[in-house]
N, C-alpha and C positions, 0 to 999 in steps of 0.2 A: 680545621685550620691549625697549622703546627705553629706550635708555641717558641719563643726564642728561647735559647738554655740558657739556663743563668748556672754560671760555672764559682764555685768558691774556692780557695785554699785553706786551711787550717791554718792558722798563725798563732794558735794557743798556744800558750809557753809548755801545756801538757797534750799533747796529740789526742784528737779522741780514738780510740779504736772500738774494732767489733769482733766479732768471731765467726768466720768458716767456718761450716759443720757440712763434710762429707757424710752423704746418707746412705751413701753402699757401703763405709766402713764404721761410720758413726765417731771416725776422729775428727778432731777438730783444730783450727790456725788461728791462733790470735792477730792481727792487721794491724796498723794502725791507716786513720782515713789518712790519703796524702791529699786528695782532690774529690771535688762531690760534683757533679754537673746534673743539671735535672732539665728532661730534655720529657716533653707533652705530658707529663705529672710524674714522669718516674724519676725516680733519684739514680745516677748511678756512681759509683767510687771508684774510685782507682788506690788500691791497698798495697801495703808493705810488710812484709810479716814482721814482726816483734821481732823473733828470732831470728838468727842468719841460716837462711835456708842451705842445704848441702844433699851435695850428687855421689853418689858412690861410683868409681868406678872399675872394672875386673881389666885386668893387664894382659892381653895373648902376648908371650913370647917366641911366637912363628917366625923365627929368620928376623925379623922387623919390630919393635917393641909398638903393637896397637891397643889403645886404649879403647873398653864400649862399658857405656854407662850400665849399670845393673838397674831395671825397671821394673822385673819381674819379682813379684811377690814371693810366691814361694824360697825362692834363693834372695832377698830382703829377711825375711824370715830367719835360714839359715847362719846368715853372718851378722848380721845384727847386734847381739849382744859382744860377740868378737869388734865392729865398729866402736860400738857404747865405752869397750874395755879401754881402747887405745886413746881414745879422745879424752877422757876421764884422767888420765893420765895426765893431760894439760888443763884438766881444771874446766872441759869442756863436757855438757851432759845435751849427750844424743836424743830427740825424742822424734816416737812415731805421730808425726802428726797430717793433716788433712791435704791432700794437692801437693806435698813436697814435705822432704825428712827436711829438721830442723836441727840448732844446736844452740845452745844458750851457753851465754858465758863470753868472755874475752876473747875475739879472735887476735892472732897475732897479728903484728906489720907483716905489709907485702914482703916476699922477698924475688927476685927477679927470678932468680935460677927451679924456681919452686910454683911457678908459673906454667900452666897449662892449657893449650888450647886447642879445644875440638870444633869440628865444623856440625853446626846442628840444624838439622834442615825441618823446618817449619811445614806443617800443611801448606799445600797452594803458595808455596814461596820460596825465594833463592836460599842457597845454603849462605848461612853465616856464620861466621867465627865468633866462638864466646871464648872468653876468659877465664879458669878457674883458679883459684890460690888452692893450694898443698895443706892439706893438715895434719893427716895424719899416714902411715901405711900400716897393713896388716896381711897378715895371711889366712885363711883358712883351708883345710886340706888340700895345701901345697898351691894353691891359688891365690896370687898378690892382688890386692885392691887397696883401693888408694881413695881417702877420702877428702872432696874438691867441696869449694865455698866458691859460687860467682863472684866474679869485681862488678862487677855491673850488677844495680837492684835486683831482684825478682819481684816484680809488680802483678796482680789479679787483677782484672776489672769484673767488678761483681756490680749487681741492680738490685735496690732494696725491694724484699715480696709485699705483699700485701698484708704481712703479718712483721713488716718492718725488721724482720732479716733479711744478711746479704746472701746471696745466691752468685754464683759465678756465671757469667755470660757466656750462651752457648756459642758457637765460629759466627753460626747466622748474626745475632744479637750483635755479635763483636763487632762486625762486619758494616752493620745499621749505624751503629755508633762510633767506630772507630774514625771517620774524616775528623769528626764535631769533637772528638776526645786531640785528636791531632790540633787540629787548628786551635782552640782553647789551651793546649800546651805551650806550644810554637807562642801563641798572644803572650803565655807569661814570661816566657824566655827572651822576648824583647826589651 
């Protein structure tokens, strides 16, 4: 017999958070919980990373100026510390962490013109337009990349294990729970 969820918010004056740990690379995301719903004994959360997460992106200049996100490791790897150089620069420190590069530190104000938007199309779902703010550019052998900060959160939904760490919810999982994480949102928003 399924249980009702009982959904909370944090409203401590101090956030609690917890820590991601990917185990195929062994890095890890510090969170903070924004929401906890616990639906037939499991807890599950909805997380913020501490830090402001950021997307790298590589420039083709073919006729047309197109922008594609760099996801691949090896070339992460390669420009990496060329990213870490130019952000450092603003008093901003790059780091490799778990489900998505971070950056710690002051981001600047929006600025309109500095504003970028790529269409990112989701598993099993329509393309949508995100938003990214501008922060830095760089080169590396002869290759422009430009590194973006979402306007819009970057949210995980993870389920606490049985050993009361978070774990990130697999599509299936997401999928189970995503109505009851929507409608619990949607209730607080009223």
């Amino acid at each position: 017999m399924p249980s009702s969820p009982n959904f909370e918010e944090n409203d401590s004056r101090e956030p609690a958070s917890v820590t991601l740990t990917d185990a195929a690379t062994g890095r890890s995301l510090d969170c903070y919980i924004e929401h906890s719903l616990e639906v037939e004994g499991t807890l599950y959360l909805l997380l913020l990373p501490v830090d402001s997460p950021i997307e790298i992106v590589a420039w083709n200049e073919d006729g047309e100026q197109e922008a594609t996100l760099v996801e691949d490791e090896p070339e992460l790897d390669r420009i990496f510390a060329d990213a870490q150089a130019v952000l450092a620069e603003q008093n901003l420190t790059l780091k490799r962490t778990a489900h998505t590069l971070t950056v710690a530190g002051e981001i600047p104000e929006v600025v309109e013109e500095d504003i970028l938007t790529i269409e990112m199309e989701e598993e099993g779902s329509e393309i949508e337009p995100e938003e990214f703010q501008l922060l830095a550019n760089f080169y590396h052998e002869e290759q422009e990349y430009g590194v973006y900060t979402p306007l819009d959160p970057l949210l995980f939904f993870a389920r606490e294990n049985q050993h009361g760490k978070p774990e990130l919810l697999s599509p299936d999982e997401f999928k189970k729970v995503q109505p009851l994480l929507e409608e619990m949102l949607f209730d607080e928003l009223e």
